[in-house]
LUMNU-142776 format. One record per residue (C-alpha): residue number from 1; z, y, x; residue in one letter. Coordinates in steps of 0.05 Angstrom, whole numbers, plus 32768, in hexadecimal, padded with zeros to 4 digits. Example, Ala and Ser with C-alpha at 12.3 -4.5 7.8 and 13.67 -1.06 7.14 Angstrom:
<rs>
+-------+------+-------+------+--------+
: bamar :   up : north : east : drense :
+-------+------+-------+------+--------+
:     1 : 809C :  7FA6 : 80F6 :      a :
:     2 : 808F :  7FEB : 8111 :      s :
+-------+------+-------+------+--------+
</rs>
This chain:
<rs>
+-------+------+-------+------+--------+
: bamar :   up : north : east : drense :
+-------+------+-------+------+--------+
:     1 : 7DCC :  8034 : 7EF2 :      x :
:     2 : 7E0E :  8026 : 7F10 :      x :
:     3 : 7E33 :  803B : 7EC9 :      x :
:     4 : 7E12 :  8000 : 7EA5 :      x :
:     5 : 7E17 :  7FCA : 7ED6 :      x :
:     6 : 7E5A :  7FDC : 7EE3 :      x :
:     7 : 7E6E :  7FB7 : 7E9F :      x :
:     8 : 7E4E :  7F7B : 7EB4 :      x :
:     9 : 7E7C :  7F71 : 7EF6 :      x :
:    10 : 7EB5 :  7F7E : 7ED1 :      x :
:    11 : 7EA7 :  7F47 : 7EA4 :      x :
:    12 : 7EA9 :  7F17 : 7ED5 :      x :
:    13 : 7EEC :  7F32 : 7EFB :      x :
:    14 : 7F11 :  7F45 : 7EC6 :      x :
:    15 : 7F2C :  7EF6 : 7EAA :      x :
:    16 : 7F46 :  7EEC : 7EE9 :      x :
:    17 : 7F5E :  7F27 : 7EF6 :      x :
:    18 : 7F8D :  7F1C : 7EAE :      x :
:    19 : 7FC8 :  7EF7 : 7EC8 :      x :
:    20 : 7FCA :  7F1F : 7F0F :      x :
:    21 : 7FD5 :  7F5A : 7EE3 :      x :
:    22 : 800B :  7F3E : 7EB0 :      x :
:    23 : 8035 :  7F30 : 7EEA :      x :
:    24 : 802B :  7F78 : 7EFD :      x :
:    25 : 8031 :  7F91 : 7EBC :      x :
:    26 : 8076 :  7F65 : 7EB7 :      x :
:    27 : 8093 :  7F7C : 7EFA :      x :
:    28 : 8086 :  7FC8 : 7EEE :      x :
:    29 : 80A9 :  7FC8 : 7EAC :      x :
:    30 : 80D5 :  7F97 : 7EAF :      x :
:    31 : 80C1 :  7F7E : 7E6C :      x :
:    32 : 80A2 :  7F3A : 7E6C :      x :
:    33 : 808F :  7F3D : 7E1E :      x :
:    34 : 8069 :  7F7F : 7E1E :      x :
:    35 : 804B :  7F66 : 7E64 :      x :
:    36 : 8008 :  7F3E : 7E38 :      x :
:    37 : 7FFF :  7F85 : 7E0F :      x :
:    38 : 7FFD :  7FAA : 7E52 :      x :
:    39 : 7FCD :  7F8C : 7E6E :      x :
:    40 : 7FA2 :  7F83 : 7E35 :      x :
:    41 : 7F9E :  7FCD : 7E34 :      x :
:    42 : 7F99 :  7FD3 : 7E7B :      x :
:    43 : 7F5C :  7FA9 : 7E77 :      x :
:    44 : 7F3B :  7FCC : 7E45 :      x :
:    45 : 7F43 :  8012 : 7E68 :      x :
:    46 : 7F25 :  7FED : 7E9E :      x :
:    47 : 7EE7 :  7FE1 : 7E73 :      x :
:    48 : 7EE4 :  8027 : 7E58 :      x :
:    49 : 7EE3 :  8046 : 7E9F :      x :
:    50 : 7EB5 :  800F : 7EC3 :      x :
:    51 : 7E91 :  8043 : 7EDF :      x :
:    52 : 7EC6 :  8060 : 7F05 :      x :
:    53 : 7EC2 :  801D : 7F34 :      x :
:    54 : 7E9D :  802A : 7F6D :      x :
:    55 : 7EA4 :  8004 : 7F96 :      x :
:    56 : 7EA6 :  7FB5 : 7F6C :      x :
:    57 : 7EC9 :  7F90 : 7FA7 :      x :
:    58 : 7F0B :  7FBB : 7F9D :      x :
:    59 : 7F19 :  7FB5 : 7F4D :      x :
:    60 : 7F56 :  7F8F : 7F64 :      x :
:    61 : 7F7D :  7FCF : 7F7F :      x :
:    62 : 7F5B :  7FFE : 7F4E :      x :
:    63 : 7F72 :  7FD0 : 7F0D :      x :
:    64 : 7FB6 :  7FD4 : 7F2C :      x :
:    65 : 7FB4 :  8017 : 7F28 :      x :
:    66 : 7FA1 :  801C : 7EE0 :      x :
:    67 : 7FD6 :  7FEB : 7ECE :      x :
:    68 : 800B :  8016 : 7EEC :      x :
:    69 : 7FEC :  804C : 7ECA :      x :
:    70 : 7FF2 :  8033 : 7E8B :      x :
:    71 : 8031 :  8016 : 7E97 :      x :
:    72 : 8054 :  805E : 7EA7 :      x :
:    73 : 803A :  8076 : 7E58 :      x :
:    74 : 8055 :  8039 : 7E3F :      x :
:    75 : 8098 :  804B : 7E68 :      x :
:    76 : 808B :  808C : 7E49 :      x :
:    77 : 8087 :  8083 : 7E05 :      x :
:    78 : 80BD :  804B : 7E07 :      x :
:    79 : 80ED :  807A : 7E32 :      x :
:    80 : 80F6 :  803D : 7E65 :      x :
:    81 : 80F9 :  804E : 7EB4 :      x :
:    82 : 80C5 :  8018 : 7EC9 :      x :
:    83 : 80E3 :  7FED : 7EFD :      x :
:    84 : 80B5 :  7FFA : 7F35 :      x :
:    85 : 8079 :  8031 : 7F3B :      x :
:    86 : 8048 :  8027 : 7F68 :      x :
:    87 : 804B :  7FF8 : 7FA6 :      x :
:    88 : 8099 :  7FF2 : 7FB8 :      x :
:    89 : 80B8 :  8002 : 7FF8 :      x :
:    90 : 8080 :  8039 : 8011 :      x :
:    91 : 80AC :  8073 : 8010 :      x :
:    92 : 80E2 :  8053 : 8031 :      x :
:    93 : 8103 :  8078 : 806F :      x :
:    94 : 80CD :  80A7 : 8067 :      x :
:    95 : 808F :  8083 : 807D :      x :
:    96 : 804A :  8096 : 8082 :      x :
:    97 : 8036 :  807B : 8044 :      x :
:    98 : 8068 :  8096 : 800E :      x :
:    99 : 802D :  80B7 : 7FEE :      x :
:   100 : 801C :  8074 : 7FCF :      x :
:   101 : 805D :  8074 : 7FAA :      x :
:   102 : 8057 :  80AE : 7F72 :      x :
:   103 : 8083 :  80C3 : 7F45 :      x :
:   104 : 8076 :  80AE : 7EF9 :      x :
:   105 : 8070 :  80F8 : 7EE2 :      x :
:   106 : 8033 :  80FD : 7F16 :      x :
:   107 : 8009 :  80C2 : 7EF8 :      x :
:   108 : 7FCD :  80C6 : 7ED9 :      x :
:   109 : 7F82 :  809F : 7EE2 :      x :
:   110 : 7F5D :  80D0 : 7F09 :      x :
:   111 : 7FA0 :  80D7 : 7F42 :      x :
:   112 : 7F9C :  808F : 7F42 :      x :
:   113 : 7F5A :  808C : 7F51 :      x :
:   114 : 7F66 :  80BD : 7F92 :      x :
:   115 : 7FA5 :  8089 : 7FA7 :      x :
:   116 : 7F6F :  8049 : 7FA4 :      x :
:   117 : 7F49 :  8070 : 7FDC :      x :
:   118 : 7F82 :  807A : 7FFA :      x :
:   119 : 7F98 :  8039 : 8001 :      x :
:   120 : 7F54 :  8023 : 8011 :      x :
:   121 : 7F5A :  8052 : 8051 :      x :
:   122 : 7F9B :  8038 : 8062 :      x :
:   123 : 7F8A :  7FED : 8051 :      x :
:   124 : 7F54 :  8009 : 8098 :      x :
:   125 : 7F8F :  801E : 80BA :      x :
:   126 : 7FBD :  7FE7 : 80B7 :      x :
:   127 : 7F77 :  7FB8 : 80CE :      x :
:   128 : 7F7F :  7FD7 : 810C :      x :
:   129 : 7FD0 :  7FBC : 8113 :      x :
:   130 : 7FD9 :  7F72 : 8137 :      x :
:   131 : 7FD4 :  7F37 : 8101 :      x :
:   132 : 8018 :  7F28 : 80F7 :      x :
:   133 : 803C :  7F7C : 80FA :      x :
:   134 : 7FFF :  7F7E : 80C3 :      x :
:   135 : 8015 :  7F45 : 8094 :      x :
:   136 : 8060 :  7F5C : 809E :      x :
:   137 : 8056 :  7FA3 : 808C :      x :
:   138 : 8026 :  7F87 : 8054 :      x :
:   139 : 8061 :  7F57 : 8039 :      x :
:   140 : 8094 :  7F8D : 803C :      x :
:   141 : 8086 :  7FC3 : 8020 :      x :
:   142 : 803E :  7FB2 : 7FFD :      x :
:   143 : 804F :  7F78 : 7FE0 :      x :
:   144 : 8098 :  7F8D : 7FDC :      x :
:   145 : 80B2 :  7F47 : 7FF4 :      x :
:   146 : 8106 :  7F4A : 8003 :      x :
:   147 : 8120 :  7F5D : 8043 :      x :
:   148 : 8144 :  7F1A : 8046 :      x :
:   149 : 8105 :  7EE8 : 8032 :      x :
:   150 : 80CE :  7F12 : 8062 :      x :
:   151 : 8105 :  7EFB : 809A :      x :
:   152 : 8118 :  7EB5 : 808B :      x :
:   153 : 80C7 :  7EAC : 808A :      x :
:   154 : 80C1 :  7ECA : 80D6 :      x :
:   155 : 80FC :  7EA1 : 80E5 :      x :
:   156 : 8123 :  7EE7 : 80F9 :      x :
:   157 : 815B :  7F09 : 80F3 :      x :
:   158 : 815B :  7F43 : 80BB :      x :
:   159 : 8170 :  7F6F : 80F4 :      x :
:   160 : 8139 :  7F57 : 8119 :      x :
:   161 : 8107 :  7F5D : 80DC :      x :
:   162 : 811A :  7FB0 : 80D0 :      x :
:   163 : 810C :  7FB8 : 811D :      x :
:   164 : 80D2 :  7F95 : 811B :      x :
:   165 : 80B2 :  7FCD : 80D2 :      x :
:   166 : 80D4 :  7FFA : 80F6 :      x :
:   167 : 80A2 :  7FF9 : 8135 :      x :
:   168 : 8060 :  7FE3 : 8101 :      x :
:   169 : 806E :  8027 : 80E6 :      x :
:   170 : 806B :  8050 : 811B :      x :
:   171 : 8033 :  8024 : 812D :      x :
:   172 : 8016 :  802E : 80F3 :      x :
:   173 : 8019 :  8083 : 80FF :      x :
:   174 : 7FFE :  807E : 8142 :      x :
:   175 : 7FC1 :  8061 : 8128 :      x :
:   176 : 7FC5 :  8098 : 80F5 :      x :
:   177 : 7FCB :  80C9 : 812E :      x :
:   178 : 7F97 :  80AE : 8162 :      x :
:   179 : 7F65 :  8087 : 8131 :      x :
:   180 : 7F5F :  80AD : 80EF :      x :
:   181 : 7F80 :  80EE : 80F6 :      x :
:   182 : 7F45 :  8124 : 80D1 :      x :
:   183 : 7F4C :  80F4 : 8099 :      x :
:   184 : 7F9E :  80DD : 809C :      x :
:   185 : 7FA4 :  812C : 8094 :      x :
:   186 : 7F74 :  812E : 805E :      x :
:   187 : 7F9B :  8102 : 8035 :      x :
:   188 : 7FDA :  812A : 804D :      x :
:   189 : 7FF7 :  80EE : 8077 :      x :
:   190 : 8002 :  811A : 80AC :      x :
:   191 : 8028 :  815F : 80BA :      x :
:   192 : 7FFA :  8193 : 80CA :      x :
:   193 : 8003 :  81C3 : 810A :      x :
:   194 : 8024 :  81B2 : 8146 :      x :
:   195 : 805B :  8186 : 812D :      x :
:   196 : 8051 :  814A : 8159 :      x :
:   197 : 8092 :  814F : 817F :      x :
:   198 : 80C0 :  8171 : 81AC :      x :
:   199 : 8094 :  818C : 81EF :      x :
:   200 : 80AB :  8172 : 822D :      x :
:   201 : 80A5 :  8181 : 8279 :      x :
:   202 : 8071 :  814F : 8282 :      x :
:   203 : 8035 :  8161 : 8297 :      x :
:   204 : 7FFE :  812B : 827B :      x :
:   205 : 7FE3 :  8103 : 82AD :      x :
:   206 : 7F9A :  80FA : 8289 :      x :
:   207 : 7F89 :  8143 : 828B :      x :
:   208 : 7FC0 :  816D : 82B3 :      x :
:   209 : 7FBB :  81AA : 828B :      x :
:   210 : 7FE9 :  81A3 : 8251 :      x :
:   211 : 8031 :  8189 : 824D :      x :
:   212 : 8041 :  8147 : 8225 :      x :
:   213 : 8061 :  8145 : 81E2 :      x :
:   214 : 8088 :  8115 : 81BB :      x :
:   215 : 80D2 :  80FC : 81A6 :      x :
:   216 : 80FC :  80D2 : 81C8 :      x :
:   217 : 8132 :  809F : 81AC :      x :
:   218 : 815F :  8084 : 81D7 :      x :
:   219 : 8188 :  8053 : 81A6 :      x :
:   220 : 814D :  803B : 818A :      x :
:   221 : 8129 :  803D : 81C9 :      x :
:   222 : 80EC :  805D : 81BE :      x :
:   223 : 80C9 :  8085 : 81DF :      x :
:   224 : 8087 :  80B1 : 81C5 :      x :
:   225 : 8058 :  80DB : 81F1 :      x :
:   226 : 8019 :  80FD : 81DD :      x :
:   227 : 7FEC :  8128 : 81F4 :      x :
:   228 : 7FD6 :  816D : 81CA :      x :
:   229 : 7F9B :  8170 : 81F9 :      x :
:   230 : 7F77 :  8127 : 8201 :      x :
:   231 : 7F91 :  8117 : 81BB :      x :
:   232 : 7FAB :  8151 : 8189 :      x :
:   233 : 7FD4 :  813E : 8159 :      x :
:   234 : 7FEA :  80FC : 8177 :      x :
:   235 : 802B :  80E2 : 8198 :      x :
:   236 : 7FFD :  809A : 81AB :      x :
:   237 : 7FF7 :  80B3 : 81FC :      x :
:   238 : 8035 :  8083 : 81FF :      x :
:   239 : 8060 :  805F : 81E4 :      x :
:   240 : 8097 :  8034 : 81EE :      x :
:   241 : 80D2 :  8002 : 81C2 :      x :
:   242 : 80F9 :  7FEE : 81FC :      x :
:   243 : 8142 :  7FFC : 81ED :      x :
:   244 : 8168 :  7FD7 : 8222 :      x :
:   245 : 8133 :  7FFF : 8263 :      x :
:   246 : 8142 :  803B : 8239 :      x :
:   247 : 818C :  8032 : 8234 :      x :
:   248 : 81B9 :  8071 : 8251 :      x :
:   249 : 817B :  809E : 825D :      x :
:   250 : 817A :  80DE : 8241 :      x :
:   251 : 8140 :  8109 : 8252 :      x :
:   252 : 80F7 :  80FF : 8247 :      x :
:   253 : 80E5 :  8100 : 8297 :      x :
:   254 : 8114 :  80C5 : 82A3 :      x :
:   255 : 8100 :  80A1 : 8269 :      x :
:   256 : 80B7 :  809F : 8282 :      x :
:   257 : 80CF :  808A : 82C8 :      x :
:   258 : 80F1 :  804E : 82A6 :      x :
:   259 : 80BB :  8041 : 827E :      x :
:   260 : 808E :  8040 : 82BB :      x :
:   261 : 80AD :  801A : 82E2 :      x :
:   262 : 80C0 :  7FE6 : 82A8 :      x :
:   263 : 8071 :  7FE7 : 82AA :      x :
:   264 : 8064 :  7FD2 : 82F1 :      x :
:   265 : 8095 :  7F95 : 82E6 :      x :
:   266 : 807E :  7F7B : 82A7 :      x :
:   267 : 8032 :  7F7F : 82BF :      x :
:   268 : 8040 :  7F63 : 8306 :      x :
:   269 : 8061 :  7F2B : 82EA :      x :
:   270 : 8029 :  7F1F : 82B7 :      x :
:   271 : 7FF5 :  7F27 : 82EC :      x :
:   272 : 801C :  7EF6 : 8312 :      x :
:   273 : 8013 :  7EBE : 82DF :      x :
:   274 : 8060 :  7EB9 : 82D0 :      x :
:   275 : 8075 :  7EAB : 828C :      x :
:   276 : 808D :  7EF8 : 8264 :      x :
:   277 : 80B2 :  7EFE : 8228 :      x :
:   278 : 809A :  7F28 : 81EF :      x :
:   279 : 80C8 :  7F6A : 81ED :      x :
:   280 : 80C8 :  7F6A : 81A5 :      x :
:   281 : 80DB :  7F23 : 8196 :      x :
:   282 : 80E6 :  7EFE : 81DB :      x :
:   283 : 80B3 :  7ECE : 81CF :      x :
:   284 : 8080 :  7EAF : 8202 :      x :
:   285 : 8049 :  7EE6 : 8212 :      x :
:   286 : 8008 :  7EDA : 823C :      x :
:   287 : 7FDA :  7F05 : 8266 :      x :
:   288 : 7F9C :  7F24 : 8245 :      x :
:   289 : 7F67 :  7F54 : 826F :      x :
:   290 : 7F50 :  7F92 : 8244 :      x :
:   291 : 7F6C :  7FB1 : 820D :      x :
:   292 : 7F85 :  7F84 : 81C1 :      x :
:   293 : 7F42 :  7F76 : 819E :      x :
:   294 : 7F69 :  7F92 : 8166 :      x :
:   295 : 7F83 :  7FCF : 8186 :      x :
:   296 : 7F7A :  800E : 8176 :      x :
:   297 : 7F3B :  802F : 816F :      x :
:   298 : 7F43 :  8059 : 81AC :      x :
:   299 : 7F5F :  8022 : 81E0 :      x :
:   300 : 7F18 :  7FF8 : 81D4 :      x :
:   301 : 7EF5 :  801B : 820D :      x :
:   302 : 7F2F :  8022 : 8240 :      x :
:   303 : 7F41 :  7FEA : 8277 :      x :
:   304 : 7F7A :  7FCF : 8281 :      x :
:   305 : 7FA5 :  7F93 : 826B :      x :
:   306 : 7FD2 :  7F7B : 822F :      x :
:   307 : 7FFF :  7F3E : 822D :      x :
:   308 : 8002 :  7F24 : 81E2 :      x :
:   309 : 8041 :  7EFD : 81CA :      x :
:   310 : 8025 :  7EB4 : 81B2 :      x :
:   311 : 8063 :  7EBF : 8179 :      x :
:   312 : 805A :  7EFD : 8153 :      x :
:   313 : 8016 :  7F12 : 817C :      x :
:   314 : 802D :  7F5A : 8189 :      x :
:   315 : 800C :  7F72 : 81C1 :      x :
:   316 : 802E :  7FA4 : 81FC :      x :
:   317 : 7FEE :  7FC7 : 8219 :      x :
:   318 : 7FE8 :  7FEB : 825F :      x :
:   319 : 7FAD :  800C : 8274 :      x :
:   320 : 7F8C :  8017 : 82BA :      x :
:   321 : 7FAD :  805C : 82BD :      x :
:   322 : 7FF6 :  8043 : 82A5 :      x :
:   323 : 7FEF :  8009 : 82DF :      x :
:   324 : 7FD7 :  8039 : 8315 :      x :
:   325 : 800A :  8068 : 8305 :      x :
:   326 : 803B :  8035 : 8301 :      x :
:   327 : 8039 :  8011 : 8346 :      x :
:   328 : 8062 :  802F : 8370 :      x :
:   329 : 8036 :  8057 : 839D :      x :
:   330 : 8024 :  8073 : 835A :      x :
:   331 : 8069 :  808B : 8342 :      x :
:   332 : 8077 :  80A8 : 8386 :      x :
:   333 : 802F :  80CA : 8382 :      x :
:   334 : 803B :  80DF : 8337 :      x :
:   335 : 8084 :  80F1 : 834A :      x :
:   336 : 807A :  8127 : 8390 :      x :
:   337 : 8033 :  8144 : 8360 :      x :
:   338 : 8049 :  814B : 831E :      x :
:   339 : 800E :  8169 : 8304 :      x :
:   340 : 7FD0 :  8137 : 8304 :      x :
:   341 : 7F98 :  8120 : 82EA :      x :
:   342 : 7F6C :  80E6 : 82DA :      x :
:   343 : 7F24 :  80E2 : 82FB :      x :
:   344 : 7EED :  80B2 : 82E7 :      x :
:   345 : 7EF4 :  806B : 82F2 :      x :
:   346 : 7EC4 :  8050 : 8323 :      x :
:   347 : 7EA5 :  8005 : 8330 :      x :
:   348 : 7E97 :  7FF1 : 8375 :      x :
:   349 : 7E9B :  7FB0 : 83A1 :      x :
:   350 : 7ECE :  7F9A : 83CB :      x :
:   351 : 7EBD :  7F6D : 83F5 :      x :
:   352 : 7E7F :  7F58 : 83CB :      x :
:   353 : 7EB8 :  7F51 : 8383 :      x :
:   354 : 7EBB :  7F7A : 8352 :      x :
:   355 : 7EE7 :  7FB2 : 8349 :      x :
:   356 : 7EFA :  7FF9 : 8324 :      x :
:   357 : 7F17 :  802D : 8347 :      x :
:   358 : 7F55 :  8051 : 8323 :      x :
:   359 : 7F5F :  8099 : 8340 :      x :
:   360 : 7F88 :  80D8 : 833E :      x :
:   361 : 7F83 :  8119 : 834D :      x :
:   362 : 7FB1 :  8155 : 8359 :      x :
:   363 : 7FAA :  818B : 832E :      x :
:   364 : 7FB2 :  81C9 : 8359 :      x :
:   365 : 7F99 :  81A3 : 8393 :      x :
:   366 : 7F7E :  8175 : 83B7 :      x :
:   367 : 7FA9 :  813D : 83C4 :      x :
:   368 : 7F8D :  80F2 : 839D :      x :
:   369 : 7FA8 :  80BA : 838F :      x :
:   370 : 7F74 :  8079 : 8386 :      x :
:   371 : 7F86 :  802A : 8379 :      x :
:   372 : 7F4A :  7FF7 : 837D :      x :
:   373 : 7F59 :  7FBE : 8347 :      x :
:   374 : 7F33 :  7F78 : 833E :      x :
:   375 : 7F04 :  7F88 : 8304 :      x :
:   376 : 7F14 :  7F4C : 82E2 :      x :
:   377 : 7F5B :  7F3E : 82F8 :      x :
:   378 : 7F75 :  7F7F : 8307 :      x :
:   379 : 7F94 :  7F65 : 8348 :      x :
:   380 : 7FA8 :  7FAA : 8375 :      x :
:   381 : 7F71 :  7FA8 : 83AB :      x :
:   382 : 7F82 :  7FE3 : 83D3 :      x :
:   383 : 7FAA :  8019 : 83C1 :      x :
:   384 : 7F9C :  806B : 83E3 :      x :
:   385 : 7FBC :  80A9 : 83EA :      x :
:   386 : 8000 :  8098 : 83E6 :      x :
:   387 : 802C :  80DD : 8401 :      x :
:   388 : 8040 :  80D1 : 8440 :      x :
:   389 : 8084 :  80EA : 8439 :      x :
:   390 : 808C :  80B3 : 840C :      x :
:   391 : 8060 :  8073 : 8430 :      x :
+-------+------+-------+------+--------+
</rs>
């Protein structure tokens, strides 16, 4: 039933598809007078495998990849290296995504066919990326706009502009990582095995029983910690672009300190009301309780706080944990007991409020940390347990 109707919503997509797809046709080759024949053809190949569509909402993407099918025979036959194959930019400083871009020996319908459902799953993965690290990575290296014009439209420096793809790609492989990794592996995104980074003499503070992995940058200033044990495979346990609190450090251990610390001030001072400036592009930020509506998948049932930038709307995200741990009974807790773990949060009262109780225990004993927040500020109500060597 679906072959024959299939025909049918073609017919009504396909006119206005035409001049979308000489464009294409133009840009891949390079020749604007054999850009009409191309997609004529690419049209009618269209028609002749309808049924292949299955999904009628996404004929835009899949007669894209037919054009640049039959582009790369026409490039072929003519012995003309086609100006661009595939989307450009993708394989750049070996992203993620360089699967997209194939080379014009590996083209034929049925492989493009397997790349439209792969773009379909990454066109879910970047949905999960703030609005505006979305529509640059989209602009970039989707649309393929130049380095210079995707700039002058943010009103930033180039500079500025390859920081800025630089962090919505690793972005971009966390949620990878954390969100999608059975099928990001599937599609050969990922590395298989243990390769998620150099292990480190951390233990993690969620579970206590394995030690952290990750990669550390210092010129760049980033920082990338994962867990093999709450989340295999990923390096999203935390993560951090701050080069100027990362600057000098070598070592993983002080890196977190800094990082931790860099926490408690940037959340004290947006829990204080005072105006914060966005560490990515210094622009006005404000106070948000619980974790970016468009966050990753995994953040959505965690507590905790993010303060979004009101210019490029990135969000920096710290949970309960990160701003227990943080205070500084925490890091002096964390610090003499370097092997804990995370109990359940608890609501109680105080003093007839709400509140959730954030809590820590030793690994190989019995000694616990606990901080009592405001449930819907996250004020610190009372903090226990701090060591007493260290009060």
């Amino acid at each position: 039933m679906l072959v024959n109707e299939q025909p049918s919503i073609l017919e009504s997509v396909l006119p206005g598809e035409r001049t979308r797809l000489v464009r294409l046709c133009a840009r891949l080759t390079g020749s604007a007078d054999d850009a009409e024949d191309l997609a004529q053809e690419t049209l009618l190949e269209a028609w002749r495998h309808a049924h292949k569509l299955l999904d009628p909402t996404g004929h835009a993407p899949w007669l894209s990849a037919i054009a640049r099918n039959v582009c790369l025979r026409w490039g072929q036959r003519h012995g003309r290296e086609l100006a661009r194959v595939a989307r450009p930019g993708l394989h750049q400083d070996g992203d993620v995504v360089e699967l997209l871009n194939a080379q014009a020996d590996e083209f034929d319908l049925e492989v493009e066919f397997e790349r439209h459902e792969l773009t379909t799953f990454l066109d879910r993965a970047l949905a999960l990326l703030p609005p505006v690290t979305h529509a640059v990575l989209i602009e970039r290296y989707v649309k393929g706009t130049p380095l210079v014009e995707v700039a002058a439209r943010l009103g930033i420096s180039d500079s500025g502009l390859k920081a800025r793809l630089h962090r919505g790609k690793r972005a971009l492989r966390r949620i990878l990582l954390t969100d999608f990794p059975e099928e990001a592996a599937a599609f050969g995104l990922l590395k298989s095995g243990t390769d998620t980074g150099q292990e480190t003499r951390i233990w993690c503070s969620q579970c206590g029983q394995v030690k952290l992995v990750g990669s550390f940058d210092c010129e760049r200033g980033e920082l990338s910690l994962g867990c093999p044990n709450c989340a295999p495979g990923a390096t999203g346990y935390s993560w951090s672009w701050l080069p100027e609190v990362f600057q000098g450090v070598k070592g993983y251990r002080a890196a977190l300190s800094r990082q931790v610390v860099w926490v408690h001030q940037y959340a004290r001072q947006a829990l204080k009301g005072h105006t914060i400036a966005c560490v990515y592009c210094n622009g006005p930020a404000t106070l948000h309780i619980g974790p970016p509506a468009d966050g990753a998948l995994h953040l959505r049932d965690l507590r905790g706080l993010h303060v979004r930038c009101e210019r490029c709307h990135t969000p920096v995200w710290s949970s309960l944990g990160s701003l227990a741990l943080s205070l500084p009974e925490g890091r002096q807790f964390w610090r003499r007991y370097p092997r804990i773990h995370a109990l359940p949060e608890r609501d109680i009262e105080v003093d007839g409020a709400a509140a959730v109780v954030k809590s820590y225990q030793e690994r190989t004993g019995s000694a616990r940390f606990d901080v009592v927040f405001a449930r819907n500020t996250l004020d610190v109500l009372r903090i226990y347990g701090t060591p007493d060597a260290e009060r």
